[in-house]
VMD Tcl script that draws the C-alpha trace (Angstrom):
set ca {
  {0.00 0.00 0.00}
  {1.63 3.25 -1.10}
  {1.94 5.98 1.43}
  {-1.14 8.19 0.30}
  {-3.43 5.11 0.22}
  {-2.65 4.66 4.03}
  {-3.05 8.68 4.92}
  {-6.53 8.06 2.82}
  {-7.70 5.49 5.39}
  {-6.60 7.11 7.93}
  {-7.31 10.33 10.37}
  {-3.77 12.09 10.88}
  {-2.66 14.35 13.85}
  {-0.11 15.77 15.99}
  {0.37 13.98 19.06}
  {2.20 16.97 21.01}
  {5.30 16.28 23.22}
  {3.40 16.22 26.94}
  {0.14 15.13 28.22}
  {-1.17 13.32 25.59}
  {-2.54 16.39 23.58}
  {-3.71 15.30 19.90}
  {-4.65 17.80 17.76}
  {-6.11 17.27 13.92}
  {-3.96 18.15 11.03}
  {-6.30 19.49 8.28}
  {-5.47 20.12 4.32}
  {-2.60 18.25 3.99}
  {-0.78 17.12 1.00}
  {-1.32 12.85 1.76}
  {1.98 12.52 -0.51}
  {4.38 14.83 1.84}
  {3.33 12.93 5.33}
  {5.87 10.49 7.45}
  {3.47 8.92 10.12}
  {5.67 8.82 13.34}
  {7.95 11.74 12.66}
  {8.79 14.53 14.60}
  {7.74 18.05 13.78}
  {7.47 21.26 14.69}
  {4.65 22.76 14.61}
  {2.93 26.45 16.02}
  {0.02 26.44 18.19}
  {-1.92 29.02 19.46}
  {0.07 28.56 22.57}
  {3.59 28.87 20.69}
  {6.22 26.91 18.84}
  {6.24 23.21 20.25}
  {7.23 19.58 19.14}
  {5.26 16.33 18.66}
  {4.76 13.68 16.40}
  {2.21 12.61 12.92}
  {0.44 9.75 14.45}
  {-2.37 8.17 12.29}
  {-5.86 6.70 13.65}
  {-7.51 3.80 11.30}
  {-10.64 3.79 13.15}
  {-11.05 8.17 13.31}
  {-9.51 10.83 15.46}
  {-10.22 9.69 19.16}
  {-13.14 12.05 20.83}
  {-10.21 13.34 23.87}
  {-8.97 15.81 21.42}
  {-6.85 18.57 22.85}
  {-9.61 21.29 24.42}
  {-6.62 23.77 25.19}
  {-4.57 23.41 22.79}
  {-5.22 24.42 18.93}
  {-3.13 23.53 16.22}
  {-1.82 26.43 13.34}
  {0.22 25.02 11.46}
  {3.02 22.31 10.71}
  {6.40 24.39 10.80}
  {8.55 21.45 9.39}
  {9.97 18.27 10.44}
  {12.29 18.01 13.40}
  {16.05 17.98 12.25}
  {18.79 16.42 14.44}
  {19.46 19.99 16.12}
  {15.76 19.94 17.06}
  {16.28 16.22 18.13}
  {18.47 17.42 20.37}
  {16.90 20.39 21.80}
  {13.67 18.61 22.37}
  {15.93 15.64 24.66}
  {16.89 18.61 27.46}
  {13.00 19.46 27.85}
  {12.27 17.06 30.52}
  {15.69 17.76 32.64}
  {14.86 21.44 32.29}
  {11.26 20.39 33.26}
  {12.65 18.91 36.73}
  {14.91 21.48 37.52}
  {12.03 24.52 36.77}
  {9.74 22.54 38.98}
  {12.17 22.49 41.82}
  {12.59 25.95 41.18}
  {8.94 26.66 41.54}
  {8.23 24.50 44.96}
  {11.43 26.51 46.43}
  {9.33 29.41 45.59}
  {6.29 28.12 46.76}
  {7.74 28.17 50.07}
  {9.10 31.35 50.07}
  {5.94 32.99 49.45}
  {4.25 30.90 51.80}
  {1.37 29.68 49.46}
  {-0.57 27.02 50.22}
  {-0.22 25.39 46.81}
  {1.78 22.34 45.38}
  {3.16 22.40 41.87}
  {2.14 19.32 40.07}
  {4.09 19.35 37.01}
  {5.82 22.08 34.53}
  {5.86 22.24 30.39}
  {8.45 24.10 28.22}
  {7.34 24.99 24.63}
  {9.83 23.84 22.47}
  {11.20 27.54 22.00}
  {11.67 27.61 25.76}
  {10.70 30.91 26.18}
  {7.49 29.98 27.59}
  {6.62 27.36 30.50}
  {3.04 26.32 32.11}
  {3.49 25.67 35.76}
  {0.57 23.53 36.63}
  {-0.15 23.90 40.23}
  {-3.39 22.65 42.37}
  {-4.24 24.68 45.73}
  {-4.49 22.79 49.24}
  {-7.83 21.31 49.73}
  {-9.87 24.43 51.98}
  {-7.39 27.33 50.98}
  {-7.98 30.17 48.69}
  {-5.82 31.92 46.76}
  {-6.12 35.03 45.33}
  {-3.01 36.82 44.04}
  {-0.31 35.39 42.23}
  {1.15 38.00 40.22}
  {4.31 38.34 42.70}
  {4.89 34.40 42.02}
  {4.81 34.40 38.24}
  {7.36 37.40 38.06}
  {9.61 35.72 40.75}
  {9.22 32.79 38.46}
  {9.29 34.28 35.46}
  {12.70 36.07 36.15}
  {13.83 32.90 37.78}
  {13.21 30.69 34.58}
  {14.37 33.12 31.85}
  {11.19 32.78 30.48}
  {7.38 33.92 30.36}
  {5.21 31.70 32.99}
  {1.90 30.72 32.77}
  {0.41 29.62 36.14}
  {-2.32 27.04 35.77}
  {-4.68 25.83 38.34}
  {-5.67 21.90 38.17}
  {-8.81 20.23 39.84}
  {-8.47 16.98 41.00}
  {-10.22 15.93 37.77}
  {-8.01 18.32 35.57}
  {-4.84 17.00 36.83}
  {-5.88 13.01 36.18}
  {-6.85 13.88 32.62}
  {-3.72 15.76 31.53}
  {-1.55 13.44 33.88}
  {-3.29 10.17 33.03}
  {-2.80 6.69 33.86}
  {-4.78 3.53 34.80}
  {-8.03 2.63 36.53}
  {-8.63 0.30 38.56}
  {-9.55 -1.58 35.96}
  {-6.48 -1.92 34.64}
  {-7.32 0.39 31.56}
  {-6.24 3.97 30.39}
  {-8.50 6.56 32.46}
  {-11.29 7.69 29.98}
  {-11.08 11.54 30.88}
  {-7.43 10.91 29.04}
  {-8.34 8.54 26.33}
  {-11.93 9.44 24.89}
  {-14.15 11.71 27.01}
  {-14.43 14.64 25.78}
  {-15.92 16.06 28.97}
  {-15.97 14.57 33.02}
  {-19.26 12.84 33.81}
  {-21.41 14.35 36.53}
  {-21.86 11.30 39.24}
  {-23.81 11.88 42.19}
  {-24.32 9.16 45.77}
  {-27.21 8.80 44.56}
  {-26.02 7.10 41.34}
  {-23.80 4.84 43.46}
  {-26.42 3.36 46.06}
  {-29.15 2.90 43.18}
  {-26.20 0.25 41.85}
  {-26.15 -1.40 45.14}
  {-22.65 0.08 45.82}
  {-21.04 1.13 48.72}
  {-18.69 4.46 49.28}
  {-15.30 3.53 49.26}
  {-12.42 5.26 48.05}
  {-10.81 2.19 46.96}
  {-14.16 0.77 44.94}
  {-15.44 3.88 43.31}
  {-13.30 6.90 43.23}
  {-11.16 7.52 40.86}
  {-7.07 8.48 40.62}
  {-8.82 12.03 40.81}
  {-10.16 11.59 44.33}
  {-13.62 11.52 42.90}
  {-16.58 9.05 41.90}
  {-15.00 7.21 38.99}
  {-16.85 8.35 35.28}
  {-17.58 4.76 34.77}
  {-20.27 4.30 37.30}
  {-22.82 6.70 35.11}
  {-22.44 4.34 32.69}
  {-23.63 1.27 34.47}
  {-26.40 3.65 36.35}
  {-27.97 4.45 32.54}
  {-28.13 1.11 31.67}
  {-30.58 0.35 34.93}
  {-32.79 3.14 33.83}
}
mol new
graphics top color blue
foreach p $ca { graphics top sphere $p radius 0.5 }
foreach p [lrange $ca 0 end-1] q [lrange $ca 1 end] { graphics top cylinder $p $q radius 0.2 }
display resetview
């Protein structure tokens, strides 16, 4: 099967470096596409790296909400290669950086993970706030940080739900969680929902990685309706 016959069957997109982002690529040339290479490509958040993946069976429904693709800049050359291997050591070190910070101000937050753009002039700190506290400036933080890192910050707040989704993982049963995978949007789950199933509570039964009741247990509760 010649190349464009495959990118015929097939939905292509850029699977972006962290988090499992996917975003479409739309009116392309099916002739000029390498499934599985690298590229660089400019988002409406910046310049950033990822990879042409292909989907046989359509684009999966967990596209990327915050994330939209411009265009693809060109494919990744062995300088880029290169660049885009320090990411995740400068990724460790700016997080460290940001809980030393943390401290110093005294917030009662806890940084849960950090992204450089490929151009490295820009970095998300993705943070969540201790359960019960409020927090309502954070302007001296993100110039602290911002100076710190050499680079303009983006502070992020995560819910418990936010932070499975873009971290991701397994449930407990033994699958990728489906706020990361396909669902477009988390499922509103109530007690109520549990008991009418004959369930009990229990953190290790029906809550998810998230803290909260697991997605899964409005589907079963539709099908007893």
């Amino acid at each position: 099967m010649s190349e464009k016959d495959a990118t015929d069957k097939h939905q292509l997109a850029i699977k972006l470096r962290k988090f499992n982002r996917i975003c479409p690529i739309a009116g392309y040339k099916e002739g000029s596409i390498r499934v599985g290479s690298p590229v660089i490509v400019q988002t409406d958040r910046g310049i950033e790296c990822g990879e042409i993946v292909s989907y046989p069976l359509g684009l999966p429904k967990a596209l990327s909400r915050d994330v939209k693709l411009k265009k693809v800049v060109r494919y990744a050359t062995a300088q880029d290669q290169a660049k885009i291997e320090t990411l995740p050591e400068m990724e460790t070190k700016a997080q460290q950086m940001a809980a030393e910070k943390i401290r110093e101000h005294e917030l009662q937050i806890k940084i849960i993970s950090v992204e450089y753009l490929f151009d490295t002039g820009r970095a998300t700190v993705y943070y969540k706030v201790h359960e019960g506290k409020k927090i309502n400036n954070l302007r001296d933080l993100t110039r602290d940080l911002s100076n710190s890192l050499a680079a303009r910050v983006n502070l992020r707040q995560l819910s418990p739900r936010d932070e499975a989704r873009i971290l991701s993982g397994l449930g407990t049963c033994g699958r990728k969680l489906c706020c990361s995978n396909w669902l477009e949007k988390p499922r509103h789950v109530t007690v109520r929902m549990v008991k009418d199933q004959g369930l009990q509570i229990s953190p290790s039964k029906t809550s998810g990685i998230c803290g909260r009741l697991m997605c899964c247990l409005e589907y079963e509760h539709e099908k007893k309706q």
